[in-house]
C-alpha positions in Angstrom: 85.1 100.2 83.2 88.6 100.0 85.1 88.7 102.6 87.1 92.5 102.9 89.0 95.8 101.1 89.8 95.2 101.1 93.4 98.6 99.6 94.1 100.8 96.7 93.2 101.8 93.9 95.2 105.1 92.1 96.5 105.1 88.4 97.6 107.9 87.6 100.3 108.0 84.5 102.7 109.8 87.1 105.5 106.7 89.6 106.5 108.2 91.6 109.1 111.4 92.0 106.9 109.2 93.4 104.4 107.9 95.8 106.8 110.9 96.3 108.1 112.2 97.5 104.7 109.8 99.8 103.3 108.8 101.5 107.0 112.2 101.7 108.0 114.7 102.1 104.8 112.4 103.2 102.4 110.6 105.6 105.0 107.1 104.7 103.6 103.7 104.6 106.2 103.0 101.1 106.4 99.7 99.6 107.7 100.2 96.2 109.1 96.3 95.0 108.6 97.6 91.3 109.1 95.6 90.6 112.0 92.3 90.9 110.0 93.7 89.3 106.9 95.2 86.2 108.4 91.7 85.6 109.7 89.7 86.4 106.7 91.8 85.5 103.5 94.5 83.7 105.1 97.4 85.6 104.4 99.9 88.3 106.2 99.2 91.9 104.4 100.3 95.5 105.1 100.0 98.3 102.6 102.6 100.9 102.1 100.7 104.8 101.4 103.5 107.3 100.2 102.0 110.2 98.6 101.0 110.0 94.7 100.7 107.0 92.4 100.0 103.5 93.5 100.2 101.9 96.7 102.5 99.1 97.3 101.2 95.9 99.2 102.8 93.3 100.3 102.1 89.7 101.3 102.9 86.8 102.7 101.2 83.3 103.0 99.8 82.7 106.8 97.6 79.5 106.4 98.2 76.6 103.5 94.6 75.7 104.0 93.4 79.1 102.6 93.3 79.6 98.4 94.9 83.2 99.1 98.2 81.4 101.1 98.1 78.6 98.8 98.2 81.1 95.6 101.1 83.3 97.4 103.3 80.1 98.1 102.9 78.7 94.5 103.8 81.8 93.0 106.8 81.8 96.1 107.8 78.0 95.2 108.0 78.5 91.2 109.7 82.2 91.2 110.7 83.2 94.2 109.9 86.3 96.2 108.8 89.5 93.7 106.4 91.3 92.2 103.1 89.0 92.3 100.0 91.0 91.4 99.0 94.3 89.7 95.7 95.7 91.3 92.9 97.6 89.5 89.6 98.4 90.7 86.1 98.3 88.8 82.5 99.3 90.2 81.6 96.0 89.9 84.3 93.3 90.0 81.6 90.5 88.9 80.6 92.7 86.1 83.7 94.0 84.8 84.7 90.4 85.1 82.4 89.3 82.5 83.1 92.4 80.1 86.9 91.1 80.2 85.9 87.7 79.3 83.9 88.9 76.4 87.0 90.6 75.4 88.9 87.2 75.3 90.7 87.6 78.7 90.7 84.4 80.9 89.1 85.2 84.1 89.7 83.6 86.7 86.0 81.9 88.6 85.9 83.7 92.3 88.6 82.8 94.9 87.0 81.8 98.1 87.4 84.7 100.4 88.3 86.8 97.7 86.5 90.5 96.8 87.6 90.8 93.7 88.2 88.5 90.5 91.5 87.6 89.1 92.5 87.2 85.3 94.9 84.9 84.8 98.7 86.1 83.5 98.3 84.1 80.6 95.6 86.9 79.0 98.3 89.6 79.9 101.6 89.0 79.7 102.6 87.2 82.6 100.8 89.7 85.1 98.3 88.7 87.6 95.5 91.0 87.5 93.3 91.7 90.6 90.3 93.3 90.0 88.7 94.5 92.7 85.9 97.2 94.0 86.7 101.0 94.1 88.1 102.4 96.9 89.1 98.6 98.3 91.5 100.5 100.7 90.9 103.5 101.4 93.4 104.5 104.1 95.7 107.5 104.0 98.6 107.8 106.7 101.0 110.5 107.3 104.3 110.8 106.3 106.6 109.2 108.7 109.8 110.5 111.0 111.9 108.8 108.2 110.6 110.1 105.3 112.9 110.3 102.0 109.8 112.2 100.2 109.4 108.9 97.7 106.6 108.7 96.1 104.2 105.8 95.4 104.4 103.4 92.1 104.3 106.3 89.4 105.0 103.5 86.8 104.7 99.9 86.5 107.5 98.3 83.8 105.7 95.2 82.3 108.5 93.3 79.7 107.2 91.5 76.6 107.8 89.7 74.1 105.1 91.1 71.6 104.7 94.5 72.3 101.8 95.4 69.9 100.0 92.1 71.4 100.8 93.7 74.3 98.9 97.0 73.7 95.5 95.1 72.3 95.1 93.6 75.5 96.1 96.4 78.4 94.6 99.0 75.7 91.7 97.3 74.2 91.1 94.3 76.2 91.1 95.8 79.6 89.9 99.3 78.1 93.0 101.7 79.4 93.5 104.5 77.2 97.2 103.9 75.6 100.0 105.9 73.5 100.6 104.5 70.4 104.0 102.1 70.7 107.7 104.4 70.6 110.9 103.4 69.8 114.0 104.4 72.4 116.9 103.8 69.9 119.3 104.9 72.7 118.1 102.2 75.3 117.4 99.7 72.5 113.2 99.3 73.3 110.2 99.5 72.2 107.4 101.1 74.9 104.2 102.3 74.9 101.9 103.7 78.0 98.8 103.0 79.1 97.1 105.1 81.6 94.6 104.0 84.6 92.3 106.2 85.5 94.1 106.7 88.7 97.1 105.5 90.4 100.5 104.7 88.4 101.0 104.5 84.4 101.8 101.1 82.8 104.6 100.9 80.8 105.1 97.9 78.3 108.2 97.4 77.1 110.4 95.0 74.8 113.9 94.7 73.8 114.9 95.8 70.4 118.2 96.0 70.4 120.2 94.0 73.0 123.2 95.2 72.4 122.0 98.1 74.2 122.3 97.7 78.4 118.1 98.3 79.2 117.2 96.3 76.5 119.7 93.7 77.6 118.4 94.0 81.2 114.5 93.5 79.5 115.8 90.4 77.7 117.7 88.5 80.5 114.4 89.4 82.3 111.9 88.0 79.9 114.2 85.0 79.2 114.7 83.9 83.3 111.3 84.6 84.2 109.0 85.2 81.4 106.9 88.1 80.5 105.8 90.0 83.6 106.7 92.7 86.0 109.9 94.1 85.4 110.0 97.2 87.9 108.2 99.2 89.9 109.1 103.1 89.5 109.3 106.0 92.1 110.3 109.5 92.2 111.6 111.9 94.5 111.8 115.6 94.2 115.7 115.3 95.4 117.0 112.2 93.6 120.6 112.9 95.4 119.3 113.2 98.8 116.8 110.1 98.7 120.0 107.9 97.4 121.7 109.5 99.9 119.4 108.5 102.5 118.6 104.8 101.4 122.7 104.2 101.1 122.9 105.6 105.1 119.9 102.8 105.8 121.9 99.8 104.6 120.3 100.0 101.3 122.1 99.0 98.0 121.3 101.0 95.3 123.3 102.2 92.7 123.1 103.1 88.9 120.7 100.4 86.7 121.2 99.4 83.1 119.9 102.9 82.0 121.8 105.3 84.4 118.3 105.3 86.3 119.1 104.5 90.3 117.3 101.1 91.1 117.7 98.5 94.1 116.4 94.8 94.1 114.1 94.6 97.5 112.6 91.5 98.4 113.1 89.9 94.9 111.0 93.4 93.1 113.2 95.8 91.2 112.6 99.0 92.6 114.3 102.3 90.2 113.8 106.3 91.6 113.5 108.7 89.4 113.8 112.5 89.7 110.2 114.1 90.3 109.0 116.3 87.8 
């Protein structure tokens, strides 16, 4: 049984930029654990632990002999810098594994130096999902001088093409409870949600109606890159004062598709929300 989102992870060739930006514009505790991981998996990785929902991880490939780098700069040569892999945690990786493949998900076999096992994005709309053991990091760090009060990934956007398709697999084939699918006339979608145990909420969505801006935004998305991550959503309990304070940091954010304030960061669309 899946039992979280533990966090989400961003691929970037620049690793201290990506520190850079979510330590010191974003004002999220980062852990720079890169001098284990270069070692061990051979790849640069820090984790960013805001209060509430998912983590965000980021990566960056450290040695092309290792299967860890050489996945990171395949996924860097063919789409560019972004959102690379959705993490979810199991008791037993190996045996959830086999329960997924039973279900008709393509799982991956084990990744040298890996602790968890990967399905491929073909099973799930374009995402590549980690699954690893419970509690895989378990680190909690307190909030920072430059704080904006974000908060972690409340939501994960996934855009498809088929969204019922969609919902069998995150709903039935990785066993998340999910809300039957919704139509947003207004923003011209389709969504439904499906809910991890802990962590952030996964939203699927499809365009409906591209004559509408979201659902154009959802289309262009799924056209350029395919099914897969579309955005990664926060909140904050003063939406005017967090703008406020990424804008004074050098960050550009303004108003998306939806009227929802969203900034592209290391090739990931990032949109804040107001809390509550």
């Amino acid at each position: 049984m899946i039992t979280g989102m533990p966090r989400i992870a961003i691929a970037a060739g620049d690793f201290d930029a990506m520190i850079t930006t979510f330590r010191d514009i974003f004002g999220f505790p980062v852990l720079d654990v890169s001098s284990t991981t270069v070692d061990s998996m051979g790849a640069r990785l820090a984790m960013c632990v805001p209060p509430g929902g998912s983590n965000i991880e980021l990566m960056c490939p450290a040695n092309p002999e290792a299967p860890l780098s050489q996945s990171l700069q395949r996924f860097l040569d063919r789409r560019g810098q972004g959102l690379f892999a959705l993490m979810l945690e199991a008791a037993v990786p190996d045996d959830e594994a086999q329960i997924l493949i039973d279900k008709g998900l393509n799982v991956l076999p084990v990744m040298q130096g890996a602790a968890g096992r990967d399905v491929h994005p073909k099973s799930t709309h374009g995402v590549l999902i980690r699954v690893y053991p419970i509690k895989s990091f378990d680190e909690q760090l307190v909030e920072t001088e430059q704080s904006l009060n974000l908060s972690g990934v409340v939501r994960v956007m996934i855009a498809v093409d088929d969204i019922d398709r969609a919902v069998s697999v995150y709903g039935e084939g990785l066993g998340l409870p999910a809300d039957p699918v919704v139509s947003d006339e207004n923003q011209g979608v389709i969504t439904a949600l499906c809910y991890p145990p802990t962590g952030g909420v996964i939203q699927l969505i499809a365009a409906n109606d591209s004559s509408k801006p979201l659902a154009k935004s959802v289309s262009a998305h799924v056209e350029d890159k395919g099914e897969g991550m579309y955005a990664l959503v926060l909140q904050a309990p003063d939406i005017d004062k967090a703008v406020a304070g990424l804008k004074s940091r050098g960050l550009n954010i303004q108003a998306g598709a939806d009227g929802v304030m969203e900034a592209e960061v290391h090739g990931a669309r990032i949109r804040i929300e107001p809390a509550g």
